[in-house]
C-alpha positions in Angstrom: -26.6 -12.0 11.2 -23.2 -9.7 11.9 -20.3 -10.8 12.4 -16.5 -9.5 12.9 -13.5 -11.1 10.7 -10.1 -11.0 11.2 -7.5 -12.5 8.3 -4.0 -12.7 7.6 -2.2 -14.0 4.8 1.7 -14.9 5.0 4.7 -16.1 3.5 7.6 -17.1 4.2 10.6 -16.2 2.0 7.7 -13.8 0.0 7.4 -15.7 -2.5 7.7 -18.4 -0.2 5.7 -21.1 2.0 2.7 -19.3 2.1 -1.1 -19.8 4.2 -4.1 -18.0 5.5 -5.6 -18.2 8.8 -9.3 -16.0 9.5 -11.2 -15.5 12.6 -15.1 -14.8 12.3 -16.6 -14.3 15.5 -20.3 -13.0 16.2 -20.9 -9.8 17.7 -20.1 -10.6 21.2 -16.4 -11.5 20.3 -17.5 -15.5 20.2 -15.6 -17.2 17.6 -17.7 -19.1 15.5 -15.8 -20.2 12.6 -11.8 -20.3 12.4 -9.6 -21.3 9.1 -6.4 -22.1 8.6 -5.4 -23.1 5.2 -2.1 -23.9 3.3 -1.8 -22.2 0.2 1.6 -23.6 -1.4 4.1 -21.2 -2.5 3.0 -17.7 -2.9 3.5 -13.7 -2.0 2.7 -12.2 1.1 0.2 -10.1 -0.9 -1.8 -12.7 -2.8 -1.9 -14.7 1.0 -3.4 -11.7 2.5 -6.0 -11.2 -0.3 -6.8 -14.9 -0.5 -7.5 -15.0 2.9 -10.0 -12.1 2.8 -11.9 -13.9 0.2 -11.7 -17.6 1.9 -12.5 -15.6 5.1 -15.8 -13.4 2.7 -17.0 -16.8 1.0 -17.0 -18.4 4.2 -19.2 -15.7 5.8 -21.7 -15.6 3.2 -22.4 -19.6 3.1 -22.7 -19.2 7.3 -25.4 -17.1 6.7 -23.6 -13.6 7.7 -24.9 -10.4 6.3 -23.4 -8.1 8.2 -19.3 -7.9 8.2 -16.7 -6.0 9.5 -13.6 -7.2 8.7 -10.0 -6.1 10.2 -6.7 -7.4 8.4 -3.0 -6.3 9.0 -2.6 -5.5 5.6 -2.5 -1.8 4.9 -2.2 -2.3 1.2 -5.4 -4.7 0.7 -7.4 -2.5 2.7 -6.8 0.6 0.9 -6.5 -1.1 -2.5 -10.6 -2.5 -1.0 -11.4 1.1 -0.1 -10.3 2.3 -3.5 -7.8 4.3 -2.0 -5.0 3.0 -3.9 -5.1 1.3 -7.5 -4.2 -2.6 -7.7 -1.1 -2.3 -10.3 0.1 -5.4 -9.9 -1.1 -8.4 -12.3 -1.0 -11.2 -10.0 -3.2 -9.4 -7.6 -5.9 -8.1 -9.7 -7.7 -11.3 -10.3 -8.0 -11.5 -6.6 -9.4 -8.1 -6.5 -11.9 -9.0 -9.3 -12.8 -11.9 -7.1 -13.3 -10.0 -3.8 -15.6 -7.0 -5.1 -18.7 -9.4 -6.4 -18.7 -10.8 -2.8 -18.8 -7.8 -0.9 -21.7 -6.8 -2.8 -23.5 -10.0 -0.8 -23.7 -8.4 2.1 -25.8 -5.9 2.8 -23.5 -3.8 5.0 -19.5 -4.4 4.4 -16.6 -2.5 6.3 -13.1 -2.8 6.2 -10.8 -1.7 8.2 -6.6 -1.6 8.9 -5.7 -2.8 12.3 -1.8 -3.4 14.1 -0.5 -6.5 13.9 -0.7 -6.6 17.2 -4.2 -6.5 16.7 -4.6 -9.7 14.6 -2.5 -12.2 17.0 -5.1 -14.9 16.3 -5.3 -14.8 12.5 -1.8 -14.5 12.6 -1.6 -17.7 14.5 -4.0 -19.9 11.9 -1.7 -18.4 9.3 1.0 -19.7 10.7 -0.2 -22.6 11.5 -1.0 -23.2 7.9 2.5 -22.7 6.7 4.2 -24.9 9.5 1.6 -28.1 8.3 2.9 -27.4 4.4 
């Protein structure tokens, strides 16, 4: 099965408040599984990467094989890609975490998309953080 994912991670106060909210919706744009998730207090960073894997690990036990997903977050996406190298310590767990899960699907993309882009993630993230 494919599917399209959209997450976002935020905080508020970075480190602050912080929750997820991700979007996977089949190929015709249908959702078919939203989350929105409290995290406690964290960085925007470690929300944005915690909500790709919730979002990946979510996918996988659905059934999907097939993702694309599209997050706000230029830094994750690139630091994904292996454009840029994960420096910092609190994030490279999370990067450790992520890469054995992509490898579960049998076609993975991911790509950076405008914030206007991800109004709906966005809104399960915030969500999150106004129920914390």
């Amino acid at each position: 099965m494919k599917a399209i994912m959209y997450s976002d991670g935020g905080a508020r106060g970075n480190p602050g408040t912080a929750g997820i909210g991700v979007l996977i919706e089949d190929e015709a744009g249908n959702p078919i599984k939203e989350i929105s998730q409290f995290l406690g207090v964290q960085t925007n960073n470690v929300a944005e990467y915690k909500a790709l894997s919730r979002g990946l690990e979510v996918a996988l036990d659905m059934g999907i094989t097939d993702i694309t997903c599209y997050l706000d977050s230029e830094l994750v996406v690139k630091q994904i890609k292996g454009e840029y190298k994960v420096k910092n310590e609190g994030l490279i767990p999370l990067y450790n975490m992520i890469k054995p899960l992509i490898k579960d699907f049998n076609s993975f993309k991911i790509e950076h998309i405008r914030r206007e882009q991800n109004k709906k993630a966005d809104k399960l993230a915030n969500e999150a953080m106004d129920r914390g």
